[in-house]
PAROLO-654868 format. One record per residue (C-alpha): chain; x, y negated, z. Coordinates in steps of 0.25 Angstrom, whole numbers, m for minus. Example, Ala and Ser with C-alpha at 12.3 -4.5 7.8 and 13.67 -1.06 7.14 Angstrom:
chain/east/north/up
A/49/18/31
A/55/4/29
***
This chain:
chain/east/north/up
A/657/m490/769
A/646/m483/780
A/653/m490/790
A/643/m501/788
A/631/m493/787
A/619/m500/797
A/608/m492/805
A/595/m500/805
A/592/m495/818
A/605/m493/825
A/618/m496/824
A/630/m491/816
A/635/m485/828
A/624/m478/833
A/621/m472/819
A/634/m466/818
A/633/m459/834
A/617/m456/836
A/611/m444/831
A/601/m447/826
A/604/m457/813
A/594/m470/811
A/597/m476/795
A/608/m480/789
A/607/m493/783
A/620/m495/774
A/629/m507/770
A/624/m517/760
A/633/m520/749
A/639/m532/755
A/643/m522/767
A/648/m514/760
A/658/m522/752
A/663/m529/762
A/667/m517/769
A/671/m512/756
A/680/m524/751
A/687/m524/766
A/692/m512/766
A/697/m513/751
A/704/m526/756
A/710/m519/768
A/714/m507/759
A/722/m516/747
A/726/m525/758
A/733/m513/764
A/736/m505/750
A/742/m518/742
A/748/m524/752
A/759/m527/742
A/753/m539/736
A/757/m547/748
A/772/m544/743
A/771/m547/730
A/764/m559/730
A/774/m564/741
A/787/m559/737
A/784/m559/721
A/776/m569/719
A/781/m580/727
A/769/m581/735
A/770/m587/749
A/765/m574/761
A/752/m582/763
A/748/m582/749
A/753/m567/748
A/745/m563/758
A/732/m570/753
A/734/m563/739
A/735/m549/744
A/722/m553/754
A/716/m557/741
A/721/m544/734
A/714/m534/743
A/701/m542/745
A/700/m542/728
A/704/m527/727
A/695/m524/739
A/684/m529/732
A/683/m514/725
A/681/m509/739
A/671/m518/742
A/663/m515/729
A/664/m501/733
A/657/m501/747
A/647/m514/741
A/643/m501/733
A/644/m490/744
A/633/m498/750
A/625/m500/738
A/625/m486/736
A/621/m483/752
A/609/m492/753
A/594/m487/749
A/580/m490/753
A/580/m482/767
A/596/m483/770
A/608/m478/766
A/609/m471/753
A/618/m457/753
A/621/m464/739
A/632/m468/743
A/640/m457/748
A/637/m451/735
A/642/m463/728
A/654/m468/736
A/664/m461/729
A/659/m465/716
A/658/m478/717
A/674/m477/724
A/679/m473/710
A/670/m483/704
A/676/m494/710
A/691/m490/709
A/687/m488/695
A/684/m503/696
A/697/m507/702
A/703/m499/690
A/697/m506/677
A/691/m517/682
A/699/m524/692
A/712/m516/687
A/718/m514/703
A/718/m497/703
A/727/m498/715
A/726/m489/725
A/715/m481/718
A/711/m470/728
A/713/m459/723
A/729/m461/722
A/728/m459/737
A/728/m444/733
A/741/m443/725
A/748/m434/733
A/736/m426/734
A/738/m417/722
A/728/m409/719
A/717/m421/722
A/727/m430/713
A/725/m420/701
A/711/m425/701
A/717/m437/695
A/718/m430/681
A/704/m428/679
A/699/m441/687
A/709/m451/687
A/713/m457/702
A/699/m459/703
A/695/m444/705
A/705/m444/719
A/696/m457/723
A/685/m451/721
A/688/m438/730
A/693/m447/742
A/680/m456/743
A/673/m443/741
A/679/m438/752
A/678/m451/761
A/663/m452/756
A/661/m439/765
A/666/m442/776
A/658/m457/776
A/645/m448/774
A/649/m438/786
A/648/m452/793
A/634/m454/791
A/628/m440/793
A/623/m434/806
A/634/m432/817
A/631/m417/814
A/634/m418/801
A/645/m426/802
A/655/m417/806
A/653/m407/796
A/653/m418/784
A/666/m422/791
A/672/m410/792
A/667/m407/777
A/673/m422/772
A/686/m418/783
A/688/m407/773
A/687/m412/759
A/697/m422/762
A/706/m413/768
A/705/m404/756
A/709/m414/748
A/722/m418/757
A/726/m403/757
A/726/m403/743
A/740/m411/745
A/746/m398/752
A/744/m391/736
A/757/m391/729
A/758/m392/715
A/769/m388/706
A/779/m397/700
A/776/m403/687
A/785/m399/677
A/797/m409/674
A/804/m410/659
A/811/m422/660
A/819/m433/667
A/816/m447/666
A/826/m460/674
A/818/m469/680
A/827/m481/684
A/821/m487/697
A/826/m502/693
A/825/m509/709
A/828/m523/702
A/821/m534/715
A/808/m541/710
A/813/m555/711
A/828/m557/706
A/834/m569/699
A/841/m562/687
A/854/m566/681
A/860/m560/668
A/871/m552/676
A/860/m546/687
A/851/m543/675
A/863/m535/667
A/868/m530/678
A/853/m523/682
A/851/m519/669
A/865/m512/668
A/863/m505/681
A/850/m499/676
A/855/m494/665
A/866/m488/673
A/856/m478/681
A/849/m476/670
A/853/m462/666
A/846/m452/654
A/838/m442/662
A/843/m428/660
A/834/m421/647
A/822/m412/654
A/816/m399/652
A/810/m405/639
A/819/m410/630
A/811/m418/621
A/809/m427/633
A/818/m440/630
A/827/m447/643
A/820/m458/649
A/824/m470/657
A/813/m478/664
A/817/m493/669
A/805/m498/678
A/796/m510/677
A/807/m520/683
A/807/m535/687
A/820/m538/680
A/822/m544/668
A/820/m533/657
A/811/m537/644
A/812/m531/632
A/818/m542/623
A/830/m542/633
A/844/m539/626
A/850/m535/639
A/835/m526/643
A/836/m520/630
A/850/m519/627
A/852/m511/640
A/840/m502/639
A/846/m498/625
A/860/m493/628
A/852/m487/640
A/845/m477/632
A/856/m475/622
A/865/m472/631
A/855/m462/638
A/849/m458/626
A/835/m460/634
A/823/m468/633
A/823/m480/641
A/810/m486/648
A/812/m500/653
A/801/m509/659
A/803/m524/654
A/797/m536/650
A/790/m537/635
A/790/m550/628
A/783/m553/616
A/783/m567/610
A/773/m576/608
A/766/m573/595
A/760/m586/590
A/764/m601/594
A/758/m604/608
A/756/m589/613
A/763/m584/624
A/773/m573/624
A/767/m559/630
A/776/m552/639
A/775/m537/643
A/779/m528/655
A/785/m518/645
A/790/m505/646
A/799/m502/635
A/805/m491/630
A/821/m489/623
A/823/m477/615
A/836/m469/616
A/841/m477/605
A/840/m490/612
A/827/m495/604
A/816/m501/611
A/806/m489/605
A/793/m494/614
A/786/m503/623
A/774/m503/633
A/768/m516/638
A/760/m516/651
A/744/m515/649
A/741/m518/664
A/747/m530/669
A/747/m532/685
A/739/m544/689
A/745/m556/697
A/760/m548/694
A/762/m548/677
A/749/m557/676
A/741/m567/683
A/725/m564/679
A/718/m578/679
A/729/m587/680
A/723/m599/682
A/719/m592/696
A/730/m585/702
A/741/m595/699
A/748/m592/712
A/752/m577/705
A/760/m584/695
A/772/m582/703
A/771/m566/704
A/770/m565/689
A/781/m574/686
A/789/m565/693
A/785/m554/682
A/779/m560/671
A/765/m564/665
A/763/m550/656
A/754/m547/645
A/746/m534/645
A/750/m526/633
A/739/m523/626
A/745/m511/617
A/738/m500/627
A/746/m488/636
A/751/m481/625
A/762/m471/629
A/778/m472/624
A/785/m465/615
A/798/m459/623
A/805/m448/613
A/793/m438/610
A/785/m440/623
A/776/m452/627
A/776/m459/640
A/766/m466/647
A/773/m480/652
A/765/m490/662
A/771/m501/669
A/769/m503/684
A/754/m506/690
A/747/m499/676
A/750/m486/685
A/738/m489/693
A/728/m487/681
A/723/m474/679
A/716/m476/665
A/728/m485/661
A/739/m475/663
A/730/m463/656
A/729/m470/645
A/745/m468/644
A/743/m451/643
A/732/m451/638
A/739/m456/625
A/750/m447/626
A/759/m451/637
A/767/m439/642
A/773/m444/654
A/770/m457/662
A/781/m468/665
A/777/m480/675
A/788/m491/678
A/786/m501/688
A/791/m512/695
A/783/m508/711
A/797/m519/718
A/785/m529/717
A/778/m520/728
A/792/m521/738
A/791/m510/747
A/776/m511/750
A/766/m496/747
A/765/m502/733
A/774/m493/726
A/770/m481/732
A/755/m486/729
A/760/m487/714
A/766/m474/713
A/754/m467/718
A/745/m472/707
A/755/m469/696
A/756/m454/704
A/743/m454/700
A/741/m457/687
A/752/m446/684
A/741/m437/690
A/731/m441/680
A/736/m440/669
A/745/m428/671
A/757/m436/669
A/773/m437/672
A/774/m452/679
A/788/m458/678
A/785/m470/687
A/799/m480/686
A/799/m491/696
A/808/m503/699
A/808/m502/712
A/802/m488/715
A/795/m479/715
A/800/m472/705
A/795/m459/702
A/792/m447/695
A/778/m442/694
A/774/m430/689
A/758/m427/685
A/754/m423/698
A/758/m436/703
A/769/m431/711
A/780/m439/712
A/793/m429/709
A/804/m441/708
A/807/m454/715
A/816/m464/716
A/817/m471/730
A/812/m486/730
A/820/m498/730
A/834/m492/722
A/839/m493/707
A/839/m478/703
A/835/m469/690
A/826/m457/695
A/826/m444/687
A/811/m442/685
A/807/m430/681
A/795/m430/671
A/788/m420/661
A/776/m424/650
A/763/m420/650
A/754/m421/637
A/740/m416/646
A/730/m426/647
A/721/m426/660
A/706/m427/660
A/708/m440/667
A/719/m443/656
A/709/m440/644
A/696/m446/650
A/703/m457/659
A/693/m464/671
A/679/m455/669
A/679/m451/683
A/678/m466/688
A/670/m470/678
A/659/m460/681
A/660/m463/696
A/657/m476/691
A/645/m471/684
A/640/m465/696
A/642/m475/705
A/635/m485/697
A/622/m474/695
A/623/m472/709
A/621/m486/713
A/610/m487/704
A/602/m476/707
A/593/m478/717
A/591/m468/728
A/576/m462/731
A/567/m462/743
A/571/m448/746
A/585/m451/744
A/586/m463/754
A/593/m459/768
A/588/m462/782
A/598/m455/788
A/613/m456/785
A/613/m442/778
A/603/m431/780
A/605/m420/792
***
């Protein structure tokens, strides 16, 4: 952002090299959103360059085409960025020069704008703080904060060393070397080992690999759903015996609904014969109620008790745009051809209410609702015991994607204290225990059953009780701070005082 900071009476260059300082005169807004909004574009240009592929491979669209959606992609999402540094400048600019406002600020006003992303524009991906995932201890801070407390310690951090830019050379070093050492506290905190969470029982997670795009036949679809079944095998009974077998089959493009004799046929002897629960992902179809209504149809998970009977369901809340549903229709009639490829969904709007399995209760989202922190809470702070994510990641190919998803779901384990049992089509299919290490995984791209170890937790985190306070109040603060105006005394002629 200070990279576009203006001496009145010399030139940026000289102002960074001579001793003795003239003003600075900060960026306007305009500045500092465009710097702001080209760096967010470069960054989700980079981050989800994924898009290209599946608008290309999955949606039918020509490379060119491809190309310009994930162009158009990053320069909407970078927009956040941009509203970020058009405040950055507000916040710097005074009646004499630059404000030290908005160092204070700058990590507030961060927060507030992936508080943004998160509600407003529903697009969390890549929040900050889930850089931080391997970082344990800092991590932890997620149970208290959500995501949005990690965020917050690395622009924190980065604020520093942008303000050791704009003091005296003298000074510079020491608040170097002061901004040098936070940051590398908070790296060495990775070299703290924890102990292993403790494991009670087993769950098989059934890693599917069935391809995206396939023309099924009756014999391929019977044949697929016999070989599932196959290596589908009851986990052995844990330390804690009142926790029942669990299978878990992924989110998967093939055929599976609900209403399908062969589906449910299959999914019934399975948990008879094994005596476990069986969790399916599949296809919900309710009919049309009154004449001239259309059918609702639902990305469901579904739930087979060890008798056979289809005992519950959950119905996806958060739809993904553009991939289960085209917003505004009439305007993106070219996305019609990626959502024909997995349906036009309803959101449910029965609410994240946790599934019975035996005594316990799980936690069940389905695919991209991993990426919501207050969504996901909602899930424990209504009893889950134990989270279980299935996925269909084969639309990303063998792009960063999947490792991206993983990471957010790793760390909505940490905020909420919970066993994750992520189930995948296509990988990665893991075990997560409530650190958000992962502790089991499959390798991508092969049809296997993992033997995921798990253990239930009834705490409920501050984060888990209270949900996004931290954000909000940075929110608060940010827009007090805008508002407030600075005083005569408080105005700076110099970068910072000597």
């Amino acid at each position: 952002m200070y990279a576009l900071l203006r001496a009145r009476e010399a030139d940026a260059t000289e102002l960074l090299t001579d001793e003795t300082y003239s003003f600075l005169v900060p960026a306007r807004a305009w500045q500092g959103f465009f710097l702001g909004w080209t760096s967010g574009t470069v960054f989700y240009f980079g981050t989800c360059y994924w898009v290209y592929s599946v608008m290309h491979s999955y949606g039918g669209l020509s490379p060119a085409v491809s190309f310009l959606l994930l162009v158009l992609f990053s320069l909407y999402i970078g927009l956040h960025h941009g509203i970020f540094g058009a405040l950055m400048a507000v916040a710097g600019r005074s009646r004499v020069g630059f404000s030290r406002k908005a160092l204070v600020l700058a990590p507030f006003l961060w927060v507030a704008v992936e508080l943004l992303r998160a509600y407003v524009v529903s697009f969390p991906w890549g929040l900050l703080g889930t850089a931080q995932i391997d970082n344990l201890p800092l991590a932890r801070l997620a149970s208290v904060t959500g995501v949005y407390g990690v965020s917050f310690e690395i622009a924190l951090v980065n604020t520093v060393f942008a303000a050791a830019m704009l003091v005296h050379r003298k000074r510079r070093m020491s608040m170097l070397a002061a901004a040098l050492t936070g940051a590398i506290a908070l790296q060495a905190t990775v070299l703290v080992k924890a102990e292993p969470s403790e494991v009670e029982a087993y769950a098989t997670l059934v890693q599917q690999n069935v391809p995206i795009v396939r023309q099924w036949t009756y014999e391929g679809y019977k044949g697929l759903v016999d070989e599932l079944s196959a290596i589908s095998r009851a986990p052995e009974l844990g330390k804690d015996r009142s926790i029942a077998p669990l299978i878990v089959w992924p989110e998967s493009p093939a055929p599976f609904e609900t209403d399908d004799r062969l589906f449910s046929e299959s999914t019934a002897a399975l948990a008879r014969k094994e005596r476990s629960w069986v969790l399916a992902g599949a296809t919900a179809v309710q009919p049309a109620g009154k004449p001239g209504e259309a059918e609702q149809i639902y990305n469901s998970a579904v739930l087979v008790s060890p008798g056979g009977g289809a005992a519950q369901r959950y119905d996806k809340v958060h739809l993904v745009p553009w991939g289960e549903y085209v917003p505004f229709a009439w305007a993106f009639g070219f996305a019609k051809a990626l959502t024909h490829e997995v349906g036009e969904y309803t959101a449910s709007g029965a609410g994240r209410m946790p599934l019975e399995v035996g005594s316990h209760r799980y936690g069940v989202f389905i695919c991209y609702e991993s990426v919501f922190p207050h969504e996901v809470r909602q899930f424990a702070q209504r009893g889950a015991e134990v989270f279980v994510n299935i996925s269909n990641d084969g639309w990303f190919g063998d792009s960063g994607a999947p490792w991206q998803g993983l990471n957010m779901a790793r760390m909505r384990a940490v905020e909420n204290h919970r066993w994750l049992l992520r189930c995948t089509n296509t990988g990665i299919t893991a075990a997560i225990d409530p650190l958000g290490r992962v502790v089991a995984e499959a390798p991508r791209n092969q049809r296997l059953a993992l033997d995921a170890p798990y253990g239930m937790m009834k705490d409920l985190t501050f984060y888990t009780r209270y949900g996004d306070w931290f954000p909000i109040l940075c929110a608060i603060i940010s827009i007090t701070g805008l508002l407030w105006r600075d005083h005569e005394g408080a105005h700076m002629t110099h970068p910072l005082p000597v």
